[in-house]
DOPAKOL-285269 format. One record per residue (C-alpha): residue in three letters; x, y, z. Coordinates in steps of 0.25 Angstrom, whole numbers, plus 5000, padded with zeros to 4 digits. Layout:
N
ALAXYZ ...
***
This chain:
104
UNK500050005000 UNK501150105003 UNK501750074991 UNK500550124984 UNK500350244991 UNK501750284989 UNK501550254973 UNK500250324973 UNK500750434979 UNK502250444970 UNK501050434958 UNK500450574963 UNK501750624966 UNK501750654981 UNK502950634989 UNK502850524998 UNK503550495012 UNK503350355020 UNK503450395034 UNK503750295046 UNK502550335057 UNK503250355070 UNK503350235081 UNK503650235095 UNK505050145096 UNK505150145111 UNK503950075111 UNK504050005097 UNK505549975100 UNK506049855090 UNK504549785090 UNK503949825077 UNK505449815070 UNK505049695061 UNK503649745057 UNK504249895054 UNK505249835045 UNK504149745038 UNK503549885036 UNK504749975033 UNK505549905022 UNK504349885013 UNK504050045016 UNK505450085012 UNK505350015001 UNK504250064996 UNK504750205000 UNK506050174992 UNK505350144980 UNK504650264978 UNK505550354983 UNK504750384997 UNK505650445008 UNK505350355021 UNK505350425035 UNK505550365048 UNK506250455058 UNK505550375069 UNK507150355076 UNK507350505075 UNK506050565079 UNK506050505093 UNK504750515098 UNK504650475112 UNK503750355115 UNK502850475122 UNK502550525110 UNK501850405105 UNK500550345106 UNK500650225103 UNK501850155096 UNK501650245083 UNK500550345087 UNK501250485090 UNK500850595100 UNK500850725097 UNK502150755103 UNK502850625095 UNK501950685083 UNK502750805084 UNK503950745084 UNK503550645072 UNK503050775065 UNK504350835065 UNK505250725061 UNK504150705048 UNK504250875046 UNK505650855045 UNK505950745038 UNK504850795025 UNK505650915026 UNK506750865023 UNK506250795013 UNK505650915004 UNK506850995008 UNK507850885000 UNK506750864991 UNK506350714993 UNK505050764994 UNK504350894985 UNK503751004988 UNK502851024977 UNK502050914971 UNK501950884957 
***
């Protein structure tokens, strides 16, 4: 399915991102390894083969466990956090021109 939103959305000419949602790794810890990587390399591949950046700056935004509903359900405070890194991240992106300014 992802592959064909990613197409549809290439075909239109949009600039897409996959993004990886934040998750709460003091809790999560090393559990959900396997299935995240059952997940993640068919994503990567997908994103490689059209050209989509993939974000995860789940290591560097260091939301605290607080900040967290659940194990991947963000507070307000954690949303703040998550926001920034994303806002940083896209503009870096349109500033180095991976992603356009302008559409077609």
């Amino acid at each position: 399915m992802l592959d064909q939103v990613i197409k549809r959305g290439k075909q239109r000419g949009l600039d897409m991102v996959i993004v990886e949602l934040p998750n709460n790794r003091d809790i999560i810890g090393s559990s959900f390894d396997a299935a995240m990587t059952a997940y993640r390399v068919p994503t990567k591949a997908i994103a490689d083969k059209y050209g989509v950046p993939y974000l995860d700056f789940n290591a560097r935004a260091a939301i605290p466990s607080e900040d967290f509903l659940d194990l991947s359900h963000v507070l307000p405070a954690g949303r703040a956090i998550w926001e920034r890194e994303l806002a940083a991240e896209l503009a870096r992106m349109y500033n180095d021109g991976t992603l356009r300014e302008t559409l077609p």
